[in-house]
C-alpha positions in Angstrom: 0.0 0.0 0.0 1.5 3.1 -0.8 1.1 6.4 1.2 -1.3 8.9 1.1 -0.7 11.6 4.2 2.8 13.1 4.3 5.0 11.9 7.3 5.0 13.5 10.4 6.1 14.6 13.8 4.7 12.0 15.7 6.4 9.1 12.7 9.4 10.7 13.0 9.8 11.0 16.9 9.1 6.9 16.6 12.2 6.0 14.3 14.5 9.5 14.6 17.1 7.0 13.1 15.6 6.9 9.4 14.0 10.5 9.9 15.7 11.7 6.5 15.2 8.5 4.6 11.6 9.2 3.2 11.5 6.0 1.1 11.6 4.0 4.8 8.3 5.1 5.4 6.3 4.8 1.8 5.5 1.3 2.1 3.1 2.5 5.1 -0.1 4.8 5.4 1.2 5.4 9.1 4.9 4.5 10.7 8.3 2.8 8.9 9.8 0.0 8.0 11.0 -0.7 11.7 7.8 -0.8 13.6 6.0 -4.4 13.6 2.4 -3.9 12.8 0.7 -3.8 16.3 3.3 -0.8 16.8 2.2 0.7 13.4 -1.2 0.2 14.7 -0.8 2.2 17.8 0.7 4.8 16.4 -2.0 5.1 14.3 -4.8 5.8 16.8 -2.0 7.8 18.7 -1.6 10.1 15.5 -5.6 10.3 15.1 -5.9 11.8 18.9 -2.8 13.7 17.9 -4.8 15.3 14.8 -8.1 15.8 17.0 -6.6 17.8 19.5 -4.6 20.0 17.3 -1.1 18.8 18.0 1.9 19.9 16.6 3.3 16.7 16.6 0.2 15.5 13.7 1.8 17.8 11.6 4.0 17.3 8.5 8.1 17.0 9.6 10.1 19.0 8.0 
């Protein structure tokens, strides 16, 4: 599945060490390459609250 939301804060914060490798994270709607699916998973629903309460950290990294 390929991406449809840029990455952000939050997906960056969980895997700082690939932060600048953007192709780590297209195989993904939400997380990387490093994070096993339950972790992708919570991220997910951690992001979604993230987005609700107008985080900066929902927002797309730099």
């Amino acid at each position: 599945m390929a991406r449809s939301e840029p990455i952000t804060r939050l997906e960056v914060a969980a895997c700082p060490t690939h932060r600048m490798d953007v192709k780590h994270y297209t195989s993904h709607e939400v997380g990387c390459d490093c994070l096993s699916a339950d972790r992708r998973d919570a991220l997910a629903t951690r992001l979604a609250d993230a987005r609700a309460e107008g985080n900066p950290l929902a927002e797309m990294a730099e």
